[in-house]
SEKOLPA-396434 format. One line per field, with one value per residue (C-alpha): residue number from 1; residue in one letter; z, x, y. Coordinates in pm, whole numbers. Last residue first. Layout:
BEGIN
i: [NUM,...];
aa: [A,...];
pz: [Z,...];
px: [X,...];
py: [Y,...];
//
This chain:
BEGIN
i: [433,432,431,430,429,428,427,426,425,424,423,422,421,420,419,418,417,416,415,414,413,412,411,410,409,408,407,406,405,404,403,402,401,400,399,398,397,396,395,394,393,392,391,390,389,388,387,386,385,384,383,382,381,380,379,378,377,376,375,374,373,372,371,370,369,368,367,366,365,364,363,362,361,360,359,358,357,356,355,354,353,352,351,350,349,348,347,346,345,344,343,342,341,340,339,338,337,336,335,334,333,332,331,330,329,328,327,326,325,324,323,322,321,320,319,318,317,316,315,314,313,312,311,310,309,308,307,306,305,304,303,302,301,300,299,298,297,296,295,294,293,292,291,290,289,288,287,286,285,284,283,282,281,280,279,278,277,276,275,274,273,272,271,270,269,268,267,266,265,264,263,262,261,260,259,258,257,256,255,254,253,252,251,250,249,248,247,246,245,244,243,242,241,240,239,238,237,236,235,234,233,232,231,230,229,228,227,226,225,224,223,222,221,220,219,218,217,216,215,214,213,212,211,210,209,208,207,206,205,204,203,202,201,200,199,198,197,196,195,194,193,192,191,190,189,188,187,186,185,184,183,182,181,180,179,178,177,176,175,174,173,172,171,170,169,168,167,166,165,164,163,162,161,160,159,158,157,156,155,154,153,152,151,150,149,148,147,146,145,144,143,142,141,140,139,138,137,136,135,134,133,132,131,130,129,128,127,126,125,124,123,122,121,120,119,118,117,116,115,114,113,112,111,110,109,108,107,106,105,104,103,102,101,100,99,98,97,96,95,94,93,92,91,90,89,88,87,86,85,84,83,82,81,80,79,78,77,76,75,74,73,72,71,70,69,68,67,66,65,64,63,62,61,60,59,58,57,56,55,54,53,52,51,50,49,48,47,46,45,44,43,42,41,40,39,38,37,36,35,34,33,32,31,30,29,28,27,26,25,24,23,22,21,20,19,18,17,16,15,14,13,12,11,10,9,8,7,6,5,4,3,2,1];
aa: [X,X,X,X,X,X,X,X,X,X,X,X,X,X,X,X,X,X,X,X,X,X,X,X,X,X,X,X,X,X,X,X,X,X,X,X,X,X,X,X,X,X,X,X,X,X,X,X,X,X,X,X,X,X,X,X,X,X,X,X,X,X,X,X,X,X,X,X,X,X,X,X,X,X,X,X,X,X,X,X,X,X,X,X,X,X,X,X,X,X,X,X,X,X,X,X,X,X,X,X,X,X,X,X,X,X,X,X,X,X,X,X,X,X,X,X,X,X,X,X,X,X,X,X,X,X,X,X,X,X,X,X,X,X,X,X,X,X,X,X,X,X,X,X,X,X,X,X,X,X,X,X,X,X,X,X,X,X,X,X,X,X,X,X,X,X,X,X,X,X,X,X,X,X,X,X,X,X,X,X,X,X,X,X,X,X,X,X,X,X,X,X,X,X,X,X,X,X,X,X,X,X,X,X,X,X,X,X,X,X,X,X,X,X,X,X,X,X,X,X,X,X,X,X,X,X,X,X,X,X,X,X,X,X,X,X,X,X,X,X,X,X,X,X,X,X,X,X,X,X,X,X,X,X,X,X,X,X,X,X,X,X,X,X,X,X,X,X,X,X,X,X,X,X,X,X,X,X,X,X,X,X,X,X,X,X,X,X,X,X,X,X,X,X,X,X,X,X,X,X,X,X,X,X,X,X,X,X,X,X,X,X,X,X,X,X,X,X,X,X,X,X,X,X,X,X,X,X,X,X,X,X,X,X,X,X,X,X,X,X,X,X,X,X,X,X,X,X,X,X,X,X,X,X,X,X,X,X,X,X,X,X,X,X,X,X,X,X,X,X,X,X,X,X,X,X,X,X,X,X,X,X,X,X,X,X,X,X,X,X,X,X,X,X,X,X,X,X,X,X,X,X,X,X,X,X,X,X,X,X,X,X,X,X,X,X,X,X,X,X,X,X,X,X,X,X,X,X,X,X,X,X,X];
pz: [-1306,-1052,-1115,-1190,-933,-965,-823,-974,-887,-971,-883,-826,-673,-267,-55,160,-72,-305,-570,-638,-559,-757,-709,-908,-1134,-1290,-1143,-863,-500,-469,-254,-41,155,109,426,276,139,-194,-314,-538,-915,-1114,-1429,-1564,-1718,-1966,-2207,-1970,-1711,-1982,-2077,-1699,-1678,-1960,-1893,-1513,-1574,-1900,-2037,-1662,-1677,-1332,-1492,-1219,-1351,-1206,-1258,-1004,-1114,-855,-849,-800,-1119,-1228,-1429,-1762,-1930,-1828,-1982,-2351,-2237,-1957,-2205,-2524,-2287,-2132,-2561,-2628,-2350,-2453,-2824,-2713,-2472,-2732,-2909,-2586,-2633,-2387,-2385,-2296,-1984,-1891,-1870,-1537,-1381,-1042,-985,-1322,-1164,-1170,-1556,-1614,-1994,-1931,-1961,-1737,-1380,-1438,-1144,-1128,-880,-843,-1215,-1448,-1586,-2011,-2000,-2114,-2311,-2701,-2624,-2373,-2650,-2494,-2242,-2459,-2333,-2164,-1873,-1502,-1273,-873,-631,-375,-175,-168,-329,-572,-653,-741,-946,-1121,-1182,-1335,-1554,-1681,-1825,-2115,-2167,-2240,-2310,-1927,-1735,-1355,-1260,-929,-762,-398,-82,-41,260,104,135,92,-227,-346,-287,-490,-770,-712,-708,-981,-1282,-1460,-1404,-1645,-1631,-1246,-1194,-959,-875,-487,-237,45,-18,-265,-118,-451,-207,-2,-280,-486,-184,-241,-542,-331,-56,-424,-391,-275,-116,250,459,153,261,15,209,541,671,365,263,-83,-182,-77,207,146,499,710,557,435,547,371,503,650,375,457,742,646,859,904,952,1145,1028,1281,1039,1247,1543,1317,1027,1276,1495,1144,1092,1392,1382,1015,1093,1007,758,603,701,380,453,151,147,5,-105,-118,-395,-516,-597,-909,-990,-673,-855,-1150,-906,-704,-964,-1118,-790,-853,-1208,-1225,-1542,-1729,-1597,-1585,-1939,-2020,-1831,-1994,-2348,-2252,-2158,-1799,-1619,-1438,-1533,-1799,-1997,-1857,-1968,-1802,-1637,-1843,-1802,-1431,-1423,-1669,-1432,-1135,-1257,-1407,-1260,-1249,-1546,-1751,-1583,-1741,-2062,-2073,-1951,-2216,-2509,-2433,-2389,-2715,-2930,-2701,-2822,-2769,-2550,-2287,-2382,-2351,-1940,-1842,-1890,-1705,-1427,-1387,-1380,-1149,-926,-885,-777,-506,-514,-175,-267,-583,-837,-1013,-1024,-1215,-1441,-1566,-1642,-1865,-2031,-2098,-2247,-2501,-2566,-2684,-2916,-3107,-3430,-3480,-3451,-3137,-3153,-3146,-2885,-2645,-2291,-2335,-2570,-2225,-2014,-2178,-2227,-1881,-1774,-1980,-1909,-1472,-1423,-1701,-1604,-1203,-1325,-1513,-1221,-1000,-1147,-1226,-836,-755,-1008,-865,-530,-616,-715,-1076,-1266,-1526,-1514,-1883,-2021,-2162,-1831,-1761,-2134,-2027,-1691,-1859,-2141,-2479,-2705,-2883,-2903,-2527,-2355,-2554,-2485,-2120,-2099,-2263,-2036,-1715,-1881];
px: [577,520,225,247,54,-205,-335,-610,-677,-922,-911,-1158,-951,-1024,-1301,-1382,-1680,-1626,-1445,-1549,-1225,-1302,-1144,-1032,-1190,-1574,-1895,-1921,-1794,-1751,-1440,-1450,-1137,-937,-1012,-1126,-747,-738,-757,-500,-585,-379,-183,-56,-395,-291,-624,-851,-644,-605,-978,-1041,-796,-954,-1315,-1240,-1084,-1087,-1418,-1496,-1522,-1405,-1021,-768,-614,-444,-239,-37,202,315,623,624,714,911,747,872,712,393,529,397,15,8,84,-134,-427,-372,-334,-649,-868,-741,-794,-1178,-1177,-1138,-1435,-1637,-1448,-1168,-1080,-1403,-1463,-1099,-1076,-1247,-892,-892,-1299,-1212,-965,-1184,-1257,-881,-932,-610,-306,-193,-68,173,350,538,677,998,1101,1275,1617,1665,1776,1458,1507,1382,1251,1001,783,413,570,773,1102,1315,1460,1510,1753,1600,1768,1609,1676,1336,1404,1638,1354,1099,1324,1430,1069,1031,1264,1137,844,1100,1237,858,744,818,1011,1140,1358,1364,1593,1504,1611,1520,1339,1101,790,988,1115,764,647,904,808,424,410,709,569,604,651,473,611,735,937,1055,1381,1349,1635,1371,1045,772,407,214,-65,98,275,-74,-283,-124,-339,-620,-470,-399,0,101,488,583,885,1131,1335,1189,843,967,652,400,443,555,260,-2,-236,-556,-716,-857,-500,-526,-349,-226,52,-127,-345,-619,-791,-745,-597,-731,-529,-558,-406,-232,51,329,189,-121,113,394,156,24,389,444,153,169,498,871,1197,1174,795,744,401,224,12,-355,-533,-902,-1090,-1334,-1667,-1810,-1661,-1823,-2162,-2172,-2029,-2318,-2540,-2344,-2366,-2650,-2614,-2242,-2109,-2464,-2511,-2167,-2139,-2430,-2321,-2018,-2203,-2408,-2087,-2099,-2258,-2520,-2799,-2671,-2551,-2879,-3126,-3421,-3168,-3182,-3560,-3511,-3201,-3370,-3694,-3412,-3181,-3404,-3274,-2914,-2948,-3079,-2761,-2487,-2726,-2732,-2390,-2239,-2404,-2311,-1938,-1980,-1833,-1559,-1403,-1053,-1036,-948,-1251,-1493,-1246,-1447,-1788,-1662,-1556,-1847,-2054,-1888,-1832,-2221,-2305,-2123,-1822,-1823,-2149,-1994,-2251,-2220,-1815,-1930,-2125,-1885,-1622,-1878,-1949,-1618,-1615,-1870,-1741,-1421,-1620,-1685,-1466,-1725,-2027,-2237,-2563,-2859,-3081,-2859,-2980,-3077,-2784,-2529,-2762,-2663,-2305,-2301,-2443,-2168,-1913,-1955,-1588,-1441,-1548,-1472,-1096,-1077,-1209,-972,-684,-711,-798,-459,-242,-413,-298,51,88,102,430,465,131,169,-84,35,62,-284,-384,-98,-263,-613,-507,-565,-841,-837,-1207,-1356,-986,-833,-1110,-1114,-778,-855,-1128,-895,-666];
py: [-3775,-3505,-3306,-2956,-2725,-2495,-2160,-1955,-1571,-1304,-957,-695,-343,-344,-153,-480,-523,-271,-459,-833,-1099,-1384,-1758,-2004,-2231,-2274,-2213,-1899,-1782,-1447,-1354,-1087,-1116,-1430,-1596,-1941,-2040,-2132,-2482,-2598,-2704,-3010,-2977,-3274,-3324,-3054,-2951,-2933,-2820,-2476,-2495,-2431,-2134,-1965,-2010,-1929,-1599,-1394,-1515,-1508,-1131,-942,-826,-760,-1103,-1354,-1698,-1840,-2172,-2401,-2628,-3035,-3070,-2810,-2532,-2394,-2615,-2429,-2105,-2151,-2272,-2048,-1744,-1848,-1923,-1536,-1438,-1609,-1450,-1110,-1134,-1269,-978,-677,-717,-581,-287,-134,225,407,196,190,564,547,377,363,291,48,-166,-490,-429,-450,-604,-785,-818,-1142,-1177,-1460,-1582,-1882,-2078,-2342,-2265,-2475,-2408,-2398,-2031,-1868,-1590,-1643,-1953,-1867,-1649,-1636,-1450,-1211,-1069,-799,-1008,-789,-1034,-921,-761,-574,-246,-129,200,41,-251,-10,198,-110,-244,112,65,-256,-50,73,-298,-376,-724,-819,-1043,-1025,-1294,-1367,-1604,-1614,-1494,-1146,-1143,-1437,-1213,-935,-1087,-1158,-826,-627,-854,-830,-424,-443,-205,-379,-791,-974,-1304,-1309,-1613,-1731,-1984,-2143,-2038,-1923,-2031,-1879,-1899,-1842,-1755,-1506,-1361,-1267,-1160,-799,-762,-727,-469,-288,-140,197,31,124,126,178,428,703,547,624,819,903,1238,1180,936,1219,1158,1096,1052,661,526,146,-91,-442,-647,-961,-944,-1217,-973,-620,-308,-14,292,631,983,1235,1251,1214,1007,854,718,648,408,258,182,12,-185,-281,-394,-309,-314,-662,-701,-384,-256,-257,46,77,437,406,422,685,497,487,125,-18,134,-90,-384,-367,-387,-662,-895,-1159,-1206,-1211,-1318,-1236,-906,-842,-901,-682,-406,-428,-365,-86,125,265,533,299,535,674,336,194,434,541,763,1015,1106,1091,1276,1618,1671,1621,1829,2120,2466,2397,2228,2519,2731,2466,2502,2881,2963,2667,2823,3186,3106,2932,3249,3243,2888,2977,2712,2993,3159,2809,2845,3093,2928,2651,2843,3070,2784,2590,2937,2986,2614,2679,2348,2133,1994,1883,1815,2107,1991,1731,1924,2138,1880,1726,2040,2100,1714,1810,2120,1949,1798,2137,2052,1712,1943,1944,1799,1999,2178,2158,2044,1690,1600,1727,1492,1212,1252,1315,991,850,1099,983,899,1068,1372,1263,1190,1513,1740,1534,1565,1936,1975,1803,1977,2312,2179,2115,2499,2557,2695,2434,2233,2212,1919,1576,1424,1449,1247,1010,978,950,651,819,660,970,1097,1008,983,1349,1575,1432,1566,1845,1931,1914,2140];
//
């Protein structure tokens, strides 16, 4: 199962929780989910450098039908390089699983090269990683980019993205504290927090613990949200009876958030392209216990939904290329292109350029990414104040965690530093008069 899914990111552009969901776990215990989840999520994780290694072990490359090989092999090797996984039962695995592929007749192939590594990994690594999309196990052209957008930091980005990341809660202020709640996560659980200065709400368990475990969260207690995309509420700073917007609102981490920040007491309206992702803002909401007015509709399109009254604040956390998410996401790396993030950049100007009039004067608008390329950041958000003097920048508070200073507007978040996601955030306000 684990391979398929792989099978279906590398050749079918398939996002890895659809490729997940598409495979029958009917009758498996949780754990066996679990472990399926994370053989394909480590696959996917390190497939470049695997990729790599698999053409120096065969002796020829695998025919088009016998991709799925390919990612077998992947699978196979990551769990060789679990130190929690005998070396003996990876193999045996892997080879096990060519039959139940219904690829018997290559049961032979991947025993001999799966057992060929086993003796030759470090002979094999250090002619791999001569090369940089095996070395940093990313695509050649986002290396470049970060190389160039961040020539100081993009090694330490490369590997950020390897790294398993942490799971963040949003403790909800309307219904506790981060004290209280990290006392109930270590009294019923046995499991410590850590909190984060900047993101008053943010803590992080010290254990995995899965979502439906967590104490009170069916209530509404806590929220799995990003300690980094938390920082967006706090620093569009809605008050009390003001009119929000959120303009691309699924699946509701930010929505949810800025009605707790207000305790409920705003007018939110929660848009989004996609009347199917809406639903999930709802569900969000019920469990919360918030109210918010959910608007199908285009954010480059105002016309067709906007009811003619300005907006106190708004928030539009863009579509991106998600490069800052990638150590949550691995599939991002074989999904996006480096021809992708001109049609990006252009659509984010599109949408502050179409929902600026939709500001009062006086309001403030937040724009963000979880995308680490300034093509997508700074260049777009300073050709947008060059072109609309009306708009002015606000400074951002100096305890954001991790930020990386650099040219341009706005501020970047890096991932790794304080173990959160890479965001990027610019605030502005709309001159009076």
């Amino acid at each position: 199962m684990a391979a398929r899914a792989v099978m279906a990111v590398i050749e079918q552009g398939a996002t890895l929780e659809a490729a997940l969901a598409a495979q029958d776990t009917t009758g498996l215990e949780d754990r066996d989910r679990a472990h399926i989840q994370a053989l394909a999520f480590g696959a996917v994780r390190w497939h470049h450098r695997h990729q790599a290694i698999v053409a120096e072990l065969l002796d020829r490359p695998l025919r088009s039908r016998d991709r799925i090989l390919e990612a077998l092999l992947s699978v196979g090797l990551f769990q060789l390089g679990d130190p929690a996984q005998p070396d003996y039962a990876a193999i045996s695995s892997t080879v096990g699983a060519t039959r139940l592929l219904g690829q018997e007749r290559a049961a032979g192939l991947v025993n001999a090269a799966l057992r060929r590594y086993q003796r030759e990994a470090p002979a094999i690594l250090a002619r791999v990683m001569e090369d940089a999309e095996a070395r940093h196990s990313h695509p050649a052209w986002m290396i470049r980019q970060l190389q160039q957008d961040w020539p100081e930091h993009w090694a330490d980005l490369l590997e950020a993205n390897q790294q398993q990341p942490p799971l963040w809660l949003r403790v909800n202020a309307m219904r506790t504290t981060v004290s209280e709640y990290a006392a109930r996560l270590q009294d019923e659980l046995g499991i410590s927090a850590r909190m984060l200065p900047g993101a008053p709400q943010a803590l992080a368990p010290a254990a995995p613990v899965a979502v439906t475990r967590l104490p009170g969260f069916a209530d509404g207690l806590v929220t799995v949200q990003d300690a980094a995309s938390q920082l967006a509420a706090g620093l569009l700073d809605p008050q009390p009876g003001m009119r929000v917007l959120d303009a691309c609102a699924a699946p509701g981490g930010k929505s949810t958030h800025l009605l707790e920040h207000t305790r409920g007491q705003i007018e939110l309206t929660a848009l989004d392209v996609s009347a199917e992702r809406l639903r999930l803002v709802a569900g969000n909401l019920a469990r919360l216990g918030l109210e918010a007015r959910l608007q199908a509709g285009d954010a480059t399109a105002p016309e067709t939904w906007w009811d003619g009254r300005p907006f106190d604040r708004i928030l539009i956390d863009a579509p991106c290329s998600a490069t800052g998410v990638i150590r949550r996401h691995p599939d991002i790396k074989f999904l996006r292109r480096a021809t992708d993030i001109p049609a990006l950049a252009a659509r984010q100007a599109q949408m502050l350029g179409k929902l600026r009039p939709l500001l009062r004067p006086g309001g403030r608008l937040l724009y963000s990414t979880c995308s680490l390329l300034r093509a997508e950041n700074s260049a777009v958000v300073s050709n947008f104040l060059g072109a609309h003097p009306e708009m002015r920048e606000l400074p951002l508070p100096d305890h954001l965690p991790a930020a990386a200073p650099g040219p341009g507007c706005g501020r970047q978040l890096l991932p790794g530093a304080v173990d959160t996601d890479g965001f990027y955030y610019a605030l502005m306000t709309l001159v009076p008069g």
